[in-house]
LOFIKE-799398 format. One record per residue (C-alpha): residue in three letters; residue number from 0; z, x, y. Coordinates in steps of 0.001 Angstrom, whole numbers. Example, Ala and Ser with C-alpha at 12.3 -4.5 7.8 and 13.67 -1.06 7.14 Angstrom:
// residues 2
{ALA,0,{7800,12300,-4500}}
{SER,1,{7140,13670,-1060}}
***
This chain:
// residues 99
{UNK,0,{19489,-13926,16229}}
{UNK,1,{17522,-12979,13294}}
{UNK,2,{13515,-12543,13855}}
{UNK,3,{10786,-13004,11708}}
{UNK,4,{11002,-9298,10256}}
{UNK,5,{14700,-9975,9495}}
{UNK,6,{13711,-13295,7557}}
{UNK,7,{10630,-11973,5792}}
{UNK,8,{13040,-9370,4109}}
{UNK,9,{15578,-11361,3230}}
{UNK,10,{13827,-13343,1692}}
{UNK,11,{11187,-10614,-341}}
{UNK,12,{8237,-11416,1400}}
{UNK,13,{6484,-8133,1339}}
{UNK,14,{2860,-9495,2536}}
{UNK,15,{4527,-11047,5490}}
{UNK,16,{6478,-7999,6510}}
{UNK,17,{3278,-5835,6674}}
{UNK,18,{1671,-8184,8370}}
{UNK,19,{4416,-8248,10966}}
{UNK,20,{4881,-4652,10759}}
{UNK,21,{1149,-3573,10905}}
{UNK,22,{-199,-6384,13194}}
{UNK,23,{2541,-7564,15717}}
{UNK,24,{2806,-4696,18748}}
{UNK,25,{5948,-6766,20074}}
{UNK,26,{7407,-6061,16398}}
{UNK,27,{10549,-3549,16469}}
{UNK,28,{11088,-2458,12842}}
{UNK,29,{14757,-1307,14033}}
{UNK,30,{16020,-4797,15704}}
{UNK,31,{19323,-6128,15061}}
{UNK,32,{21013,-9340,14499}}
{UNK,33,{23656,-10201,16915}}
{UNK,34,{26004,-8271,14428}}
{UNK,35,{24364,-5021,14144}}
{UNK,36,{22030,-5852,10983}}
{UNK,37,{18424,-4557,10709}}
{UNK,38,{15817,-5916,8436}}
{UNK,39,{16124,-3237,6047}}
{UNK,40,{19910,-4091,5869}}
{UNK,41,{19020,-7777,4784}}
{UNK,42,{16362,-6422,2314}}
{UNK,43,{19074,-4141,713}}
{UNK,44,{21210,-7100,181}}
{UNK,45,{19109,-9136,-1541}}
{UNK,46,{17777,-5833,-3292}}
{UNK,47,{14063,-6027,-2735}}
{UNK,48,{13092,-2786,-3059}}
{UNK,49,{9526,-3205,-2352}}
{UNK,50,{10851,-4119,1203}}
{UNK,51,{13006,-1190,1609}}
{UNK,52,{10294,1405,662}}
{UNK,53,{7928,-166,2955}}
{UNK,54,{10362,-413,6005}}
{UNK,55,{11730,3106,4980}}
{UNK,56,{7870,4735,5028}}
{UNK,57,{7347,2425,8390}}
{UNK,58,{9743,4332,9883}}
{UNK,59,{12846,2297,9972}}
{UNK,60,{16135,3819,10600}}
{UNK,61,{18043,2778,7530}}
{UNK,62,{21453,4241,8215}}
{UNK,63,{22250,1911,10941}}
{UNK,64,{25910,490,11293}}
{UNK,65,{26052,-3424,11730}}
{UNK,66,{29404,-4551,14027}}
{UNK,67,{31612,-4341,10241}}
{UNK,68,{30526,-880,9926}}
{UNK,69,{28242,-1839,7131}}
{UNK,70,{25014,26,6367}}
{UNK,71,{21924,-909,3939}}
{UNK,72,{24066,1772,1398}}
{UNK,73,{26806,-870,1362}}
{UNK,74,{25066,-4100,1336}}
{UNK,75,{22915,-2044,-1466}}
{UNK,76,{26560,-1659,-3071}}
{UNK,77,{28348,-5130,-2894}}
{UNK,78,{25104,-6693,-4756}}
{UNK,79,{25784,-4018,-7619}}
{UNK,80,{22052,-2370,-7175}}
{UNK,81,{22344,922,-8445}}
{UNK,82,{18902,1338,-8358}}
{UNK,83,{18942,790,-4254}}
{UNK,84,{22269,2998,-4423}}
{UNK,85,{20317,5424,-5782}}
{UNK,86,{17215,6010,-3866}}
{UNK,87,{19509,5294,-683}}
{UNK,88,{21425,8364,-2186}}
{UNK,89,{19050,10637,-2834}}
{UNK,90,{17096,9818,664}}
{UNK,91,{20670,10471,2330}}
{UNK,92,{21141,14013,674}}
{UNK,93,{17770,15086,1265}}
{UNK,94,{18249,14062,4983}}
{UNK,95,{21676,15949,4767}}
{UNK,96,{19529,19096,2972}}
{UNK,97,{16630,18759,5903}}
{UNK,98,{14239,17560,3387}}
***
């Protein structure tokens, strides 16, 4: 099921998420749903990109595959948010580049 983290994002709650994030020990930043999606995955869909930078400099691994093969670069892509498209771009290459 979805946790509070995965909620919070979804639904652009930034204060809540850093709250969760910062304050909750039991808090993994890199849980799934029962289908493979991680917090920063529902973020990218609703294209809150104050959520995805904070996840992102949390620590988050935001190249994980859900159970459709999805990742946050395609949820980022069926809402038509370049501007998530790009910064998960450019974060991609410079992993790619070892930067």
């Amino acid at each position: 099921g979805r946790t509070p983290l995965h909620w919070a994002s979804r639904n652009g709650h930034l204060e809540v998420v850093k709250y969760l994030v910062s304050n909750c020990a039991d808090v993994d930043i890199n849980a799934t749903t029962q289908d493979g999606t991680t917090a920063f995955c529902w973020a990218s869909w609703q294209c809150h990109l104050h959520i995805m930078r904070f996840l992102r400099d949390a620590g988050m691994n935001f190249y994980t595959v859900n159970a459709n093969g999805h990742t946050a670069l395609h949820k980022a892509a069926q809402r038509g948010s370049i501007t998530a498209c790009n910064g998960l771009l450019i974060r991609l290459c410079g992993m790619i580049r070892g930067g």
